[in-house]
C-alpha positions in Angstrom: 128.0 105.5 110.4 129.9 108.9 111.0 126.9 110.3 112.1 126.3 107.5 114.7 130.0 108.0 115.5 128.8 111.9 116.0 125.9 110.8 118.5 128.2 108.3 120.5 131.0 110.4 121.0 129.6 112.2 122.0 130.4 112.2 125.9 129.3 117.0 126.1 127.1 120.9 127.8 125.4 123.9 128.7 126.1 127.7 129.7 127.2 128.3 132.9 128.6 131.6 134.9 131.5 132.6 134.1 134.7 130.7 135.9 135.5 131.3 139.6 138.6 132.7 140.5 141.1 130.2 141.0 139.4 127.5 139.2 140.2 127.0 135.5 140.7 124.7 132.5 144.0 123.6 134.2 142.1 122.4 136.8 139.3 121.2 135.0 141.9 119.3 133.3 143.7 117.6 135.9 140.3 116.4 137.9 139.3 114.7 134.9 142.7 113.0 134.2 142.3 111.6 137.4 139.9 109.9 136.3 140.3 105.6 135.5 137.3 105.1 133.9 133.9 103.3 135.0 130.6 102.1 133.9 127.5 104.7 133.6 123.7 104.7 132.2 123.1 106.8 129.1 119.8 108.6 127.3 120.8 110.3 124.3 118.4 112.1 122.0 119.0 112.6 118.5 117.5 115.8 116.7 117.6 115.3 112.5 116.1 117.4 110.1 115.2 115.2 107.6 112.7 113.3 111.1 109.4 115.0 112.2 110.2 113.8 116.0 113.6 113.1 118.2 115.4 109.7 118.1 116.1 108.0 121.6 118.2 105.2 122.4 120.1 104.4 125.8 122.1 101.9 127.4 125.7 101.7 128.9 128.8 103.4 128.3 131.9 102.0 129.8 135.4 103.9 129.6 139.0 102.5 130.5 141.2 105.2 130.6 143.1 106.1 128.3 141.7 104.8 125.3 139.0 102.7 125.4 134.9 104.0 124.7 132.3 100.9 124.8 129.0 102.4 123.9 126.5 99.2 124.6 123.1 100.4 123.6 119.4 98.1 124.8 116.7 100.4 123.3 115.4 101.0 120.5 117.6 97.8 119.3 120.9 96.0 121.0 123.9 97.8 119.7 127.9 97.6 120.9 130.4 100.0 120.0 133.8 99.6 121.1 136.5 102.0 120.5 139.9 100.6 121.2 142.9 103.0 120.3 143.0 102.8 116.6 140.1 100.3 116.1 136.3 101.2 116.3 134.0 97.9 116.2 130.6 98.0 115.4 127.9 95.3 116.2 124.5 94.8 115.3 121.4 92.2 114.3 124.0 89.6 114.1 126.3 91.9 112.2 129.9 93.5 113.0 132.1 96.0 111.3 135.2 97.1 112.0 136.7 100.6 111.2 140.4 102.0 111.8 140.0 105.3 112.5 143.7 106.3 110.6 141.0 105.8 107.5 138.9 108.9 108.7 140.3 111.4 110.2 137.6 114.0 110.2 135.8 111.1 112.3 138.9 110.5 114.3 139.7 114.1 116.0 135.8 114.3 116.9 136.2 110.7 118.7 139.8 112.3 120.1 138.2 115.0 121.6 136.1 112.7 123.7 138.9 110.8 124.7 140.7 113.6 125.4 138.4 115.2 127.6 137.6 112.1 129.3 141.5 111.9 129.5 142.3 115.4 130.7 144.8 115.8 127.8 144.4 119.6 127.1 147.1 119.7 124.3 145.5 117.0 122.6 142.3 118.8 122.2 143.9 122.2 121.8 145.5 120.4 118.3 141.9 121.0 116.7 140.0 122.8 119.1 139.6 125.9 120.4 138.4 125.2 124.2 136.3 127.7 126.3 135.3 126.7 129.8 132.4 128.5 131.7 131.1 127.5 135.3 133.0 126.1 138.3 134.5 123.1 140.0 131.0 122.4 141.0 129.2 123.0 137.3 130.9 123.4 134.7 130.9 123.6 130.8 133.5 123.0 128.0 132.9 124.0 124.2 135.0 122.3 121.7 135.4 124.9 118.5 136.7 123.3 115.8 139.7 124.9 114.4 140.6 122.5 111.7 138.1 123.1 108.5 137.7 119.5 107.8 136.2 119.2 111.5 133.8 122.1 111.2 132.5 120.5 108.2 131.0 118.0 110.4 130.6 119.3 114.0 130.2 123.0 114.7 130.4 122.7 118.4 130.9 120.2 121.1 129.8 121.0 124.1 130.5 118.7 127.2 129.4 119.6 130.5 129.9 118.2 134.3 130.3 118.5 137.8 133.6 118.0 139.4 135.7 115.5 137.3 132.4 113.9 135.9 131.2 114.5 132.3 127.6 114.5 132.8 126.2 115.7 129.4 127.7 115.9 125.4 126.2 118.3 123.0 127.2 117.5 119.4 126.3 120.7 117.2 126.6 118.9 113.3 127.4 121.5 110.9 124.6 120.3 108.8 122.0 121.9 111.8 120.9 118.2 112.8 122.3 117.8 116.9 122.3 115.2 119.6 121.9 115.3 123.3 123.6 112.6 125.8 122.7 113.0 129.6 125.1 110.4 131.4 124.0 108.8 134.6 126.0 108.9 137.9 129.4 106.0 137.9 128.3 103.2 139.0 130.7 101.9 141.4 
């Protein structure tokens, strides 16, 4: 399950120039926190060690700002994820579970970060995190270090990447070598 939590939080990016002057994390920060929330198409590939080829799945995401992640997965099999505050609920084949996050805390500052980001709460991630921001306005790319030793034995990096006050890809580095990719669609309106 954490490692499924891993993959969905995932919301992250890749290298980019370095920032323009005048543009910044501050910035970065405030376009995202501008942002309500929405609906967007996903494709997220899994990379594991222990599998001779990639996992994909895809589906929805929906966000509500600020604290509600619905991750509503069609292929390979119909999944739902809803993170709400404290609560993560997982459904599937006729299944549910339902996880408060207080119980894991590892698992609970890498779903923060997301929410964080997605929130454009800088001194929430800065509480585990150390954040460096390459790019622009226009492309841009934001690694999450962990700084607390119980997240880095998990995740060694989370990288998010965007354009403008969109999150457009999540990177989850595991600390175990195994990664995941998800490439988010344009809002749907």
């Amino acid at each position: 399950m954490i490692r499924r939590l891993l993959a969905t939080l995932a919301l992250l990016l890749a290298a980019s120039p370095a920032p323009a002057a005048g543009w910044g994390l501050e910035q970065l920060m405030a376009t995202l926190a501008d942002n309500r929330g929405g609906r967007v198409s996903f494709v997220e590939t899994r990379y594991m060690a222990l599998l001779d080829a990639p996992i994909e799945s895809s589906g929805e995401l929906v966000y509500v700002a600020p604290a509600r992640l619905e991750r509503h997965t069609v292929k390979p099999r119909p999944e739902t994820m809803v993170l709400d505050g404290d609560t993560l609920k997982l459904s599937r084949e006729g299944q549910a579970h339902t996880v408060r996050l207080r119980d894991y805390p590892e698992a609970a500052a890498l779903i923060d970060s997301i929410r964080a980001t997605l929130a454009g709460d800088r001194a929430a991630l800065e509480k585990t995190y150390a954040l460096k921001l390459s790019g622009n306005a226009e492309r841009w790319a934001l690694d999450l270090l962990p700084a607390d030793p119980a997240v880095a034995r998990l995740v060694s990096r989370i990288r998010l990447a965007g354009n403008g006050g969109e999150v457009r890809e999540v990177e989850i580095f595991q600390a175990d070598g195994d990664r995941s990719v998800m490439r988010i669609g344009k809002p749907q309106r």
